[in-house]
Biotite code that builds the C-alpha atoms (Angstrom):
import biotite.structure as struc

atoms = struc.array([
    struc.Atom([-25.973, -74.709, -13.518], chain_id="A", res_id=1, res_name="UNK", atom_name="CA", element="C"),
    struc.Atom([-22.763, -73.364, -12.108], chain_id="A", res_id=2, res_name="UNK", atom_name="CA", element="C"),
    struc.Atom([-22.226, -70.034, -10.729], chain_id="A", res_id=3, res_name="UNK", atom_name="CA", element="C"),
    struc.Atom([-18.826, -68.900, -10.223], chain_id="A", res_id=4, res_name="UNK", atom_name="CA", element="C"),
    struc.Atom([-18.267, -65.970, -8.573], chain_id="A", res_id=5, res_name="UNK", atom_name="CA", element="C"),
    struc.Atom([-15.982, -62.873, -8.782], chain_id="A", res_id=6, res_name="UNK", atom_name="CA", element="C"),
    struc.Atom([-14.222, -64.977, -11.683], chain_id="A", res_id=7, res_name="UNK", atom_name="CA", element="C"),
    struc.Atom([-14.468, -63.675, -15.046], chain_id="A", res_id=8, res_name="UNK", atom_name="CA", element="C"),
    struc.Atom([-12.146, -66.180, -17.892], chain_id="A", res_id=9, res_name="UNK", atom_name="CA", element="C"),
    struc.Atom([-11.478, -64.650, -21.129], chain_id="A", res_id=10, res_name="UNK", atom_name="CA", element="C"),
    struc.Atom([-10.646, -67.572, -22.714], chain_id="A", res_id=11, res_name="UNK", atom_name="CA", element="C"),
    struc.Atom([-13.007, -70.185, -24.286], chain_id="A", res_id=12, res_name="UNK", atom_name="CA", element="C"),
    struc.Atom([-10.621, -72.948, -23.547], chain_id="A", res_id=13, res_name="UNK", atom_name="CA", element="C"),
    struc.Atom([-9.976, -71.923, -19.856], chain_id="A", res_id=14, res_name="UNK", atom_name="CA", element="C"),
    struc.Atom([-13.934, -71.717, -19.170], chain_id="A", res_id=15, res_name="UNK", atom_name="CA", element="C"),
    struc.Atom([-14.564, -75.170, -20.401], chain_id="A", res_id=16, res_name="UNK", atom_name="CA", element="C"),
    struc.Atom([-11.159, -76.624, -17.821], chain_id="A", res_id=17, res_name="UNK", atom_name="CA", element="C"),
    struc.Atom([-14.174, -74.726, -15.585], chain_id="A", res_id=18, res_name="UNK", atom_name="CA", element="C"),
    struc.Atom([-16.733, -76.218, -16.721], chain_id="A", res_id=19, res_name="UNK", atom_name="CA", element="C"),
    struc.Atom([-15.437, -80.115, -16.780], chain_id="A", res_id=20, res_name="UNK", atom_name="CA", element="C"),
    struc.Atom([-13.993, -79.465, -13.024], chain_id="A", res_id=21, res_name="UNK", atom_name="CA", element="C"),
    struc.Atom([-17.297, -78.718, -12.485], chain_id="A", res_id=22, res_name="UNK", atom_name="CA", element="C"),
    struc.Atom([-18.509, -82.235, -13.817], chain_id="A", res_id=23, res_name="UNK", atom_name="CA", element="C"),
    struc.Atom([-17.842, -85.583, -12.826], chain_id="A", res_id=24, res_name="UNK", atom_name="CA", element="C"),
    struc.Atom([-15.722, -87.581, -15.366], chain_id="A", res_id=25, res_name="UNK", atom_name="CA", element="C"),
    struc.Atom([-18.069, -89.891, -16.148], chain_id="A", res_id=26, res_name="UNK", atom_name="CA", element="C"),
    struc.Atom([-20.677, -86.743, -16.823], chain_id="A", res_id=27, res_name="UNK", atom_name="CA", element="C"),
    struc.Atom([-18.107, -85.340, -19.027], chain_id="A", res_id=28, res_name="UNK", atom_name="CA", element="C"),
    struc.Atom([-17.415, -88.286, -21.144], chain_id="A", res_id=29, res_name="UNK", atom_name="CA", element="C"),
    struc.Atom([-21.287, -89.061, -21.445], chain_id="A", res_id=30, res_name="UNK", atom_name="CA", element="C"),
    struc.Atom([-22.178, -85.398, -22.765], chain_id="A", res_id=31, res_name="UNK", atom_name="CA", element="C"),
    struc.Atom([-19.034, -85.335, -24.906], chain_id="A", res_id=32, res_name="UNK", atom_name="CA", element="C"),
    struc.Atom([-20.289, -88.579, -26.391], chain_id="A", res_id=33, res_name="UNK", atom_name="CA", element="C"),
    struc.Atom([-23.712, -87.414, -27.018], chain_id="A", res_id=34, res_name="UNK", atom_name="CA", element="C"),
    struc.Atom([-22.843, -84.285, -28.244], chain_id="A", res_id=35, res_name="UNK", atom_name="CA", element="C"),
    struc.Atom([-20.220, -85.676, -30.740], chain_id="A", res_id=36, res_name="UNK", atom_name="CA", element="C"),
    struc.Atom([-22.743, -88.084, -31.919], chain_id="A", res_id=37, res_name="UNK", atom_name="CA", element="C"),
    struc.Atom([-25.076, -85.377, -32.732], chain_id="A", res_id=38, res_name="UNK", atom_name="CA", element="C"),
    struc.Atom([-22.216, -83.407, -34.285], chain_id="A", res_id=39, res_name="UNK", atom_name="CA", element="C"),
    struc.Atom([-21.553, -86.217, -36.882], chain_id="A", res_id=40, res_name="UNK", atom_name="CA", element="C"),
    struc.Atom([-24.996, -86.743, -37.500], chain_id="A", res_id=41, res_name="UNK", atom_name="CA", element="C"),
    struc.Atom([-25.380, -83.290, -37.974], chain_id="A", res_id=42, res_name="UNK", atom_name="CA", element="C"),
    struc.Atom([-22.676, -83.022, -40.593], chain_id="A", res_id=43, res_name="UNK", atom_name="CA", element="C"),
    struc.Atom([-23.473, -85.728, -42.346], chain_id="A", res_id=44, res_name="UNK", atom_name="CA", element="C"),
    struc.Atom([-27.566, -85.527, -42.711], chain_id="A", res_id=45, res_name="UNK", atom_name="CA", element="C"),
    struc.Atom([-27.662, -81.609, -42.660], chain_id="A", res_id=46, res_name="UNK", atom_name="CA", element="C"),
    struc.Atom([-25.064, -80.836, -45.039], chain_id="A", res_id=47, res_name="UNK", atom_name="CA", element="C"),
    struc.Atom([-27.257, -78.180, -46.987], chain_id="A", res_id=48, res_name="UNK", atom_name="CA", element="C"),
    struc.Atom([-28.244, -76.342, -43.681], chain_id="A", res_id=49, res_name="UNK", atom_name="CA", element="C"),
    struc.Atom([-26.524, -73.592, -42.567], chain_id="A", res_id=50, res_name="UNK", atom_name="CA", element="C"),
    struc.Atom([-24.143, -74.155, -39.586], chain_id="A", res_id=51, res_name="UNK", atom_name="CA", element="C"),
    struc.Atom([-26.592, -72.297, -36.888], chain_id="A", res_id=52, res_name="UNK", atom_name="CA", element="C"),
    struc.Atom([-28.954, -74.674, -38.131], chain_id="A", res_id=53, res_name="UNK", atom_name="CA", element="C"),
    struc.Atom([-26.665, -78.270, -37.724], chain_id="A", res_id=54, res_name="UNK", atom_name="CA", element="C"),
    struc.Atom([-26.165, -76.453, -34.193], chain_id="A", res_id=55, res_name="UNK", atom_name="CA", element="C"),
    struc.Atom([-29.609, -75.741, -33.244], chain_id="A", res_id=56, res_name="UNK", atom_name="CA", element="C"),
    struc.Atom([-30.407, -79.305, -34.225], chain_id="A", res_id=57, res_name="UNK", atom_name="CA", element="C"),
    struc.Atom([-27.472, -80.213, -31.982], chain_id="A", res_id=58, res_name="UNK", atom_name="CA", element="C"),
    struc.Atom([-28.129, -78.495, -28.937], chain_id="A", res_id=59, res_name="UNK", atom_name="CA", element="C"),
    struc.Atom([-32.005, -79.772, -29.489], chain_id="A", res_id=60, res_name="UNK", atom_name="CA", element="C"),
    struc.Atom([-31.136, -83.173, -29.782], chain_id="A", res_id=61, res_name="UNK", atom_name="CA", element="C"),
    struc.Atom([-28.133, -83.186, -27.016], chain_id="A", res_id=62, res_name="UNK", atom_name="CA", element="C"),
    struc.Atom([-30.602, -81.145, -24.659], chain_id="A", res_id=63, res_name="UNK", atom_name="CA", element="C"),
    struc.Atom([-33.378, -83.694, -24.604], chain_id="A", res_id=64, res_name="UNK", atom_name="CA", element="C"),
    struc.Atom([-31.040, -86.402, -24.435], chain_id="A", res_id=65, res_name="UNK", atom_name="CA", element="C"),
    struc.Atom([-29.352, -84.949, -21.454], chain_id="A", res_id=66, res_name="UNK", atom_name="CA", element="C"),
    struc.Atom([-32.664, -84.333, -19.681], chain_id="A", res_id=67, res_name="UNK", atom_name="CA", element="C"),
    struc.Atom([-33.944, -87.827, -20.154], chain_id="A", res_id=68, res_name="UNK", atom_name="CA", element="C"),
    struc.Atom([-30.386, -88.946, -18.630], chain_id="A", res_id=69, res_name="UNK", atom_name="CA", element="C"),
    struc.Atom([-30.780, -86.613, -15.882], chain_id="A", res_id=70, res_name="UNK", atom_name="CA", element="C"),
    struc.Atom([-27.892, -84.899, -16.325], chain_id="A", res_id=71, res_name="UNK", atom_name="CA", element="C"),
    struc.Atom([-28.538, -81.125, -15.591], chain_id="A", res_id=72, res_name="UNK", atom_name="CA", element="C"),
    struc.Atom([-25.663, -78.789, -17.858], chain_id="A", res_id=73, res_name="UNK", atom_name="CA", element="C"),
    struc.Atom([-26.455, -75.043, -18.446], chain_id="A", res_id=74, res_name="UNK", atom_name="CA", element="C"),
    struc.Atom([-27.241, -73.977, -22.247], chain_id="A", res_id=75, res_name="UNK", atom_name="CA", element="C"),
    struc.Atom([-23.829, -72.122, -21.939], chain_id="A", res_id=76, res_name="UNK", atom_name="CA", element="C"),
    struc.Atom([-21.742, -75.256, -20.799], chain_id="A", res_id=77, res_name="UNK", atom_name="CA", element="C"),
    struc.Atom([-23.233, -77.374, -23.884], chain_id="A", res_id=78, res_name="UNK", atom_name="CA", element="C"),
    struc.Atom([-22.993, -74.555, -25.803], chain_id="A", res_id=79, res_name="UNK", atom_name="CA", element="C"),
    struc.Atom([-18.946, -74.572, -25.051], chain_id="A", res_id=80, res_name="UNK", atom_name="CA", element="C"),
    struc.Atom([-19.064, -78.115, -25.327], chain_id="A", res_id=81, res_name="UNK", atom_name="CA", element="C"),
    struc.Atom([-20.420, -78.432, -28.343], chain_id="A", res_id=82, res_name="UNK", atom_name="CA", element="C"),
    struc.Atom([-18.228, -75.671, -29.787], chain_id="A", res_id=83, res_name="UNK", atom_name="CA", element="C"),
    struc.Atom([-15.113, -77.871, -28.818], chain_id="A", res_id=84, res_name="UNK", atom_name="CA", element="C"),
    struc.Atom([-16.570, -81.136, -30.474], chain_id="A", res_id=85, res_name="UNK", atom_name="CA", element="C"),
    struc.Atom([-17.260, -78.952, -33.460], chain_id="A", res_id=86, res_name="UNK", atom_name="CA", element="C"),
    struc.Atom([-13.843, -77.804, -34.092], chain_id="A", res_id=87, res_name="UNK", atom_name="CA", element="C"),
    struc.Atom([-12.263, -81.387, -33.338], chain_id="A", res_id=88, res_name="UNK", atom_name="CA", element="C"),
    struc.Atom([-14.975, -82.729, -36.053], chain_id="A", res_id=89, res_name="UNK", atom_name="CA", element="C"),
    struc.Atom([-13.618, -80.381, -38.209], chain_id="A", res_id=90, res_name="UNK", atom_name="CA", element="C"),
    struc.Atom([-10.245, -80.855, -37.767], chain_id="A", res_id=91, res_name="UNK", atom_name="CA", element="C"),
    struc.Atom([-10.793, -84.547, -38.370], chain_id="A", res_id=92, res_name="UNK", atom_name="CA", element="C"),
    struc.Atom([-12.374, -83.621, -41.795], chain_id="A", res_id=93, res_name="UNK", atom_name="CA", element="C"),
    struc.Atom([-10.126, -81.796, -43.301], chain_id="A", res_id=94, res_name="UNK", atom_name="CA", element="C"),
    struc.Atom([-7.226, -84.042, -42.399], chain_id="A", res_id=95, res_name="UNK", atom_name="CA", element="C"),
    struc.Atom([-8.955, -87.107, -44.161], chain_id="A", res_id=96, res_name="UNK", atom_name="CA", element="C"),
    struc.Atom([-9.366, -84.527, -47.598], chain_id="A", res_id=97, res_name="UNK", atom_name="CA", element="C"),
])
């Protein structure tokens, strides 16, 4: 996990710019793929669940996945990560209605 100190970021957006300096690109493209993947599959299969629940399943099913690929992220990095993949997903959505 990363541990930046004396910095406190307000701003959601300016802590994940953190967070992916943090990462290598290729890192960064393979959580954002596996977390977007889970996202869809989320929305589509869980549509009845609440949204904590579509995240929990998210965050499970990104977390294993992540661990199996070795790739070490903090629960608060994904958690950012998958917040951002979320609102893109969503934004996608409601264009297409």
């Amino acid at each position: 996990s990363i541990i930046i100190t004396g910095v406190i970021v307000p701003l959601v957006t300016a802590k994940l710019k953190v967070v992916k300096a943090e990462m290598s690109k290729e890192t960064q493209e393979t959580v954002r793929y596996w977390t977007e993947v889970s996202v869809r599959w989320a929305k589509q299969w869980l549509q009845s669940e609440t949204g904590e629940k579509k995240k929990e399943e998210v965050l499970r099913f990104v977390s294993e996945k992540l661990q199996s690929l070795k790739i070490d992220v903090s629960a608060d990095e994904l958690d950012k990560i998958i917040e951002s993949v979320y609102e893109q997903v969503k934004k996608e959505s409601s264009s297409h209605e």
